[in-house]
KEKE-3310 file (N, C-alpha, C; in steps of 0.2 Angstrom, whole numbers, plus 5000, padded with zeros to 4 digits):
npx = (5033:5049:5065:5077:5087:5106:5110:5120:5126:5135:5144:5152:5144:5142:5129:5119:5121:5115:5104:5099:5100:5092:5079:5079:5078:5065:5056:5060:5057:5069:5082:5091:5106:5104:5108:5122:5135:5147:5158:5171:5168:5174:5181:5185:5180:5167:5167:5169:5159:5148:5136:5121:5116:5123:5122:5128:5136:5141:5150:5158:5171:5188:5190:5179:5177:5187:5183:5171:5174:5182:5174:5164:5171:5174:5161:5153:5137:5132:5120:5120:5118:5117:5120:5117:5123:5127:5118:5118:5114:5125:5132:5122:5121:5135:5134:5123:5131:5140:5135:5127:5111:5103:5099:5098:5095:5100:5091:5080:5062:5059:5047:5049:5061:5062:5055:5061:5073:5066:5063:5076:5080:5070:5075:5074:5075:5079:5077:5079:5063:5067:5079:5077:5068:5076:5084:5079:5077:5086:5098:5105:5101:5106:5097:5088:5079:5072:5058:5048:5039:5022:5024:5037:5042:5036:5041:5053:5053:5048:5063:5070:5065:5070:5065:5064:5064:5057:5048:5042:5037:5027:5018:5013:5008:5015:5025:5041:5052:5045:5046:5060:5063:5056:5063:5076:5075:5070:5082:5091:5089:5087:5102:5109:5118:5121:5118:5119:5117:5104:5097:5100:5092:5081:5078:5081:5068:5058:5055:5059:5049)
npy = (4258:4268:4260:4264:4278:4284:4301:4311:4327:4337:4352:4369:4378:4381:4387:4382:4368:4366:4370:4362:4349:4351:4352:4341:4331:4335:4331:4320:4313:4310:4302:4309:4313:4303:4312:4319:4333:4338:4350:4357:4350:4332:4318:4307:4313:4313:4297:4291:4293:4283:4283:4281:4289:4300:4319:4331:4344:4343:4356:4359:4352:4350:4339:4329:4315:4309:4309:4302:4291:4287:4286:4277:4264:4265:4264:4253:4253:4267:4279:4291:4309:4323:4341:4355:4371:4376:4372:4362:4354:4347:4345:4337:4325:4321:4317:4307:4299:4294:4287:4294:4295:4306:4321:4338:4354:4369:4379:4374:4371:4368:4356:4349:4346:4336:4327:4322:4319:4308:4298:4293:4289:4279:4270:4273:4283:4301:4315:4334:4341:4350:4345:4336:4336:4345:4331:4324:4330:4331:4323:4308:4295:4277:4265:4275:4274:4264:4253:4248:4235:4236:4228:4227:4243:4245:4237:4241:4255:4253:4247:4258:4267:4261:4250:4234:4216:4208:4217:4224:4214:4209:4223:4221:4211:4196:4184:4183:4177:4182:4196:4195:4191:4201:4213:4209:4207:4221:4229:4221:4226:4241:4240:4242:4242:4245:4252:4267:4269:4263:4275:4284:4283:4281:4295:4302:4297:4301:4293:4298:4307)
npz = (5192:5188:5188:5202:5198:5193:5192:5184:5182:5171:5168:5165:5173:5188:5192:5185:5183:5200:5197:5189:5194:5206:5198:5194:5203:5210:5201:5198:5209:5215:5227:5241:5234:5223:5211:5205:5206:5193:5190:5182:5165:5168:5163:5172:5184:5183:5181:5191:5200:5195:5187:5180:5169:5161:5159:5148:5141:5127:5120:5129:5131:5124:5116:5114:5108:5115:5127:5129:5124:5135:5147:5140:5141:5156:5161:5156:5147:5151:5150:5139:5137:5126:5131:5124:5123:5110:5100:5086:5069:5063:5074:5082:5072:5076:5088:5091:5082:5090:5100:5111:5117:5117:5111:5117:5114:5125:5127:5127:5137:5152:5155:5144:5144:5156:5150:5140:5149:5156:5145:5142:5154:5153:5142:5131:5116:5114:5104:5099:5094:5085:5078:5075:5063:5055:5050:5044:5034:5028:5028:5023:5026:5027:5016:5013:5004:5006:5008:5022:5027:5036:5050:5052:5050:5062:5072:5071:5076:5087:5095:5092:5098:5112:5116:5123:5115:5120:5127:5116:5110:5119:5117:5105:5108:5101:5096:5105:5097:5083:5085:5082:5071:5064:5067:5064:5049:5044:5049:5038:5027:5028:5028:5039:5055:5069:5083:5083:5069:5067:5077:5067:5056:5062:5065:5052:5046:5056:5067:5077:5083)
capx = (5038:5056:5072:5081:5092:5108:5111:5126:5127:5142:5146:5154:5140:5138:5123:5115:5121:5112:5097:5095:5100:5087:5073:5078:5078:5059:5054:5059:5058:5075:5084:5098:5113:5104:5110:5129:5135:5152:5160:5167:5166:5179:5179:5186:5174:5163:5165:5168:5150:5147:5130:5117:5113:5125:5119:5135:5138:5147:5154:5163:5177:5189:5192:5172:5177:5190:5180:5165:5177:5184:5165:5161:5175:5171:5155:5150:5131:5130:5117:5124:5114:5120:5114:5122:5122:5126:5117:5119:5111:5130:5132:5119:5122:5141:5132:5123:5133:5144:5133:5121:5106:5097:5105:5094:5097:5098:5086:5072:5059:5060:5045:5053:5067:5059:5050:5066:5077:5061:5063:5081:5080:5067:5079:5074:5082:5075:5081:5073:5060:5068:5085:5073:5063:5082:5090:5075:5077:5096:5101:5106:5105:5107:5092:5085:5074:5066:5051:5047:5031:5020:5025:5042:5042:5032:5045:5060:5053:5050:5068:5073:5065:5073:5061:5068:5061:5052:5042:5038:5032:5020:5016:5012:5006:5017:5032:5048:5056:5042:5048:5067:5063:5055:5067:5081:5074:5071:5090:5094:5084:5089:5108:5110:5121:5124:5113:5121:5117:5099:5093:5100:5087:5076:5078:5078:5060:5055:5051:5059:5050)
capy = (4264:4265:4259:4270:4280:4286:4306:4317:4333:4341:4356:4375:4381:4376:4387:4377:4360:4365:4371:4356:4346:4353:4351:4331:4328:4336:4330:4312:4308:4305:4302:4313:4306:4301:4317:4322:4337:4337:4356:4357:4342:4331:4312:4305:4315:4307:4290:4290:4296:4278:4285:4276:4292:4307:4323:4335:4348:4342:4360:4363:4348:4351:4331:4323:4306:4304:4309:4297:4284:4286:4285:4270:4260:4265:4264:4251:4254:4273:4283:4299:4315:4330:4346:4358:4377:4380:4365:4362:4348:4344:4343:4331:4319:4318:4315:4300:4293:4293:4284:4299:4294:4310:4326:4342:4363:4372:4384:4371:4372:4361:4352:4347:4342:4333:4321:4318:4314:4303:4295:4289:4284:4271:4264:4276:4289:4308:4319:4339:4341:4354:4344:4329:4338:4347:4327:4321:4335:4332:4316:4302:4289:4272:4261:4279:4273:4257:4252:4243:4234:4240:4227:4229:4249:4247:4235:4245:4260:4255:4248:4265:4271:4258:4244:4227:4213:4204:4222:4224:4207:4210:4227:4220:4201:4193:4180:4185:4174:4185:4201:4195:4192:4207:4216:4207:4209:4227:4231:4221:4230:4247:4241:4245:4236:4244:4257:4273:4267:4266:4283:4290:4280:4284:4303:4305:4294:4305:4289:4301:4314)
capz = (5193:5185:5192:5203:5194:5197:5187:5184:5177:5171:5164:5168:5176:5194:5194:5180:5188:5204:5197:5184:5201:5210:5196:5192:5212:5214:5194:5197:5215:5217:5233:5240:5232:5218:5205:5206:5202:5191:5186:5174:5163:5168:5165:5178:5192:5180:5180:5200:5202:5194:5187:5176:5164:5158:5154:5148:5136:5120:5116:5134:5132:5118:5114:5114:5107:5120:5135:5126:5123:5142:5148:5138:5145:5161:5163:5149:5147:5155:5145:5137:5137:5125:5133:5122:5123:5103:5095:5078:5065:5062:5082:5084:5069:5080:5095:5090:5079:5095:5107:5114:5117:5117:5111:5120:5117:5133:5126:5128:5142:5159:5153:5137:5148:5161:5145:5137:5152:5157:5140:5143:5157:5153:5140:5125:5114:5114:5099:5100:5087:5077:5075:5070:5056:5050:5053:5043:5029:5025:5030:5018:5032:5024:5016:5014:5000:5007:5010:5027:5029:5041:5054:5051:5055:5068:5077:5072:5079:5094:5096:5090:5104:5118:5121:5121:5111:5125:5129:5109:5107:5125:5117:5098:5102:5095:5100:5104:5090:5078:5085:5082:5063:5059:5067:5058:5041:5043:5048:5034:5021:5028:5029:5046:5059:5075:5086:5081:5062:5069:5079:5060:5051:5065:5065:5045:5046:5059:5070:5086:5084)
cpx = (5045:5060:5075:5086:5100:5113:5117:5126:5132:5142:5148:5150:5137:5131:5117:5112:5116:5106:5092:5095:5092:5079:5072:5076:5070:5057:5051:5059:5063:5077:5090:5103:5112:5107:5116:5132:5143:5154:5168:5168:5173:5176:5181:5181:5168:5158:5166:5163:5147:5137:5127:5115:5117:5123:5126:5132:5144:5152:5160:5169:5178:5191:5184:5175:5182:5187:5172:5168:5179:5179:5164:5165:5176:5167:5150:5140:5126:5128:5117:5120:5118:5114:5117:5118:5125:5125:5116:5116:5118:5130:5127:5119:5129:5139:5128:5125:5138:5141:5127:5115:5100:5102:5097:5097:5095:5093:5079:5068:5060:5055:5048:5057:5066:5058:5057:5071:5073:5062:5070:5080:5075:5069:5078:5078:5077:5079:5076:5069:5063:5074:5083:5072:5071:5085:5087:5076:5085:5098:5100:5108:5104:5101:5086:5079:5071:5059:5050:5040:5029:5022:5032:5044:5040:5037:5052:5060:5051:5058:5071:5070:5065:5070:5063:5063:5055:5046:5039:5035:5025:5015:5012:5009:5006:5023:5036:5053:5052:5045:5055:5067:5060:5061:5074:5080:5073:5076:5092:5090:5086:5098:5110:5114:5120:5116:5113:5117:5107:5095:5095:5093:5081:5074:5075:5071:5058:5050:5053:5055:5039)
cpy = (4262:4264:4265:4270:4285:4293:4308:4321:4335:4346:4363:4376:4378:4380:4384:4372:4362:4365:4365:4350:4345:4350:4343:4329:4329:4334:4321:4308:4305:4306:4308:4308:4305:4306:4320:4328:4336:4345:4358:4351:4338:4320:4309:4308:4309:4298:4289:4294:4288:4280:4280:4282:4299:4313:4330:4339:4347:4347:4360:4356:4348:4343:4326:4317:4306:4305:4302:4290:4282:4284:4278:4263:4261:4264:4262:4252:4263:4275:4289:4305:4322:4335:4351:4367:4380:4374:4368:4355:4345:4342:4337:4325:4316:4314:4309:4295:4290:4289:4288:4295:4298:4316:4334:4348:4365:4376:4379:4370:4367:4357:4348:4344:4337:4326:4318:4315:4307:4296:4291:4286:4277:4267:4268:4283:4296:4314:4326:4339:4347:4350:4335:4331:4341:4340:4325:4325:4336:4325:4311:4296:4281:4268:4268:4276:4265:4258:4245:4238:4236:4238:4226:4235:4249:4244:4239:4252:4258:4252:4253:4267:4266:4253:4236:4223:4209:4210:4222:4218:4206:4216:4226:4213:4198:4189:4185:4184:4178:4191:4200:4195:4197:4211:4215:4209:4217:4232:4226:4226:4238:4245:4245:4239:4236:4251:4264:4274:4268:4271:4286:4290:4284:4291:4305:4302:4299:4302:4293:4306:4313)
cpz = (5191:5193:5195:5200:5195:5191:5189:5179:5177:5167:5169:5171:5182:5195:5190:5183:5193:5204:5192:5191:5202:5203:5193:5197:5213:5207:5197:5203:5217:5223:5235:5238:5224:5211:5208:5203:5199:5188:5189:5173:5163:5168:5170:5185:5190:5183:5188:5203:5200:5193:5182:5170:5165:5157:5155:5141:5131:5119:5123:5135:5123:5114:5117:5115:5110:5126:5133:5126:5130:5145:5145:5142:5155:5164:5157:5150:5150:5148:5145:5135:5135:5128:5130:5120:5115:5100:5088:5075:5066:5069:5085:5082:5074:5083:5097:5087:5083:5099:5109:5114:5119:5117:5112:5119:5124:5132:5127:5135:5144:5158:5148:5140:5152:5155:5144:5141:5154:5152:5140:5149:5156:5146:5132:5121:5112:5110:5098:5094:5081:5075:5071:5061:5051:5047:5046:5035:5023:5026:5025:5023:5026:5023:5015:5012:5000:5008:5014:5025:5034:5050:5057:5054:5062:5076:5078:5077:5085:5099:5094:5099:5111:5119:5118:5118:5114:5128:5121:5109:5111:5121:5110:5099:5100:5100:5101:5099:5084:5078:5082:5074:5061:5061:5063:5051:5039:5043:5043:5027:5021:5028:5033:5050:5067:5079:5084:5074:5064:5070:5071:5055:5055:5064:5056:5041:5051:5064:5077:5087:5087)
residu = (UNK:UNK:UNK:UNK:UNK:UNK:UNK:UNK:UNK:UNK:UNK:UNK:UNK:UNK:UNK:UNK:UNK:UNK:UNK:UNK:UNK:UNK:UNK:UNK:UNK:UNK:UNK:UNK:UNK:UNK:UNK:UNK:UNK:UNK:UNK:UNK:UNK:UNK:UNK:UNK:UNK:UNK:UNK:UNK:UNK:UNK:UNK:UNK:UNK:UNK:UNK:UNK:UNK:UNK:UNK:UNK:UNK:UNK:UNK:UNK:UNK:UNK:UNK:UNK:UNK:UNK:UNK:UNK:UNK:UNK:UNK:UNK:UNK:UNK:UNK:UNK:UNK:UNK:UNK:UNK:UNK:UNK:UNK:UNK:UNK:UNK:UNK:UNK:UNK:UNK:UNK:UNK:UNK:UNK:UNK:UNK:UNK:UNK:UNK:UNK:UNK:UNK:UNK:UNK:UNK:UNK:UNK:UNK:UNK:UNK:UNK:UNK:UNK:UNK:UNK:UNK:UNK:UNK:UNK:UNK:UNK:UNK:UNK:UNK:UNK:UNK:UNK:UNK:UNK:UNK:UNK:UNK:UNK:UNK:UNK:UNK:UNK:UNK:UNK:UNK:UNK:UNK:UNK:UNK:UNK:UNK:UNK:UNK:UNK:UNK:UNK:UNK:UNK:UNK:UNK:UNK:UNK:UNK:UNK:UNK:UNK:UNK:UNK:UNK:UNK:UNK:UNK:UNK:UNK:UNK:UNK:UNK:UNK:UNK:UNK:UNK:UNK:UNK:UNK:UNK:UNK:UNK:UNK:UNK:UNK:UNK:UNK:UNK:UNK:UNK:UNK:UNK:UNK:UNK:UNK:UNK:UNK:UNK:UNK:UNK:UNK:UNK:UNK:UNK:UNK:UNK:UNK:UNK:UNK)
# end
């Protein structure tokens, strides 16, 4: 069973909030308490929610990267949920090249939704499948033209999708110190450094999807 988890939703629309509320509350078994509602998007309600996993709408604050920058500094490790009512390819590439950890249209069904907040919370990253195969179709992310070996991908993609190096090494049979040198040598291959630098690769591979 995961960790309990502690959600807020923000954005203009308290009857959204209530309804996405109400469908993470009976989804995910949470407690009351456990999902806050924030309207409109304000960082400081935000961060005095002290939550474990974000889910806001990029379009409705006119300064992103200061309410993301606020947010990180306040709540270093909080996981960042675009839920965005005009997604865009451009809008998505921002949104993780900023931290997001999962960038989701409203237009997508409450299953679909349910997978992907499921997916952060246990520590991974959730990108919609059309903004994958666009992200995948245009993107010049860096090391475009490598060639991993097989147990190279195999590791990078699942630290693309959240799982630390002591679950990969359980889930592959493999050391810890084995999993850390493939790991290493495949970010250096792709000239890659940081996590944002990653979900890109991962997206224009099409290891989220």
């Amino acid at each position: 069973m995961a960790d309990p988890v502690h959600i807020v939703i923000a954005d203009e629309n308290p009857v959204l909030v209530s309804s996405l509320a109400a469908l993470l509350t009976d989804a995910l078994a949470l407690a009351p308490g456990d999902v806050s509602e924030v309207v409109p998007v304000a960082a400081t309600q935000i961060a005095d929610a002290r939550p474990d996993l974000v889910i806001l709408d990029p379009l409705l604050t006119e300064t992103l990267s200061s309410l993301v920058a606020d947010l990180r500094r306040s709540l270093p490790g909080v996981a960042l949920v675009a839920y965005a009512s005009r997604p865009t390819t451009e809008l998505a590439r921002y949104c993780l090249e900023n931290g997001f950890r999962a960038f989701l249209p409203k237009t997508m069904t409450a299953t679909s939704f349910l997978r992907a907040i499921r997916v952060v919370r246990d520590g991974g990253t959730f990108v919609h499948k059309s903004f994958v195969r666009e992200m995948r179709d245009i993107d010049m992310a860096p090391g475009a033209g490598c060639v991993l070996s097989e147990r190279e991908e195999t590791t990078l993609r699942l630290v693309a999708m959240g799982y630390s190096n002591r679950e990969i090494a359980a889930r592959l049979n493999l050391s810890i110190k084995t999993v850390d040198t493939h790991r290493g040598r495949a970010m250096k291959k792709l000239a890659i450094e940081t996590r944002p630098e990653l979900v890109r690769v991962a997206c224009a591979r099409g290891w989220l999807f």
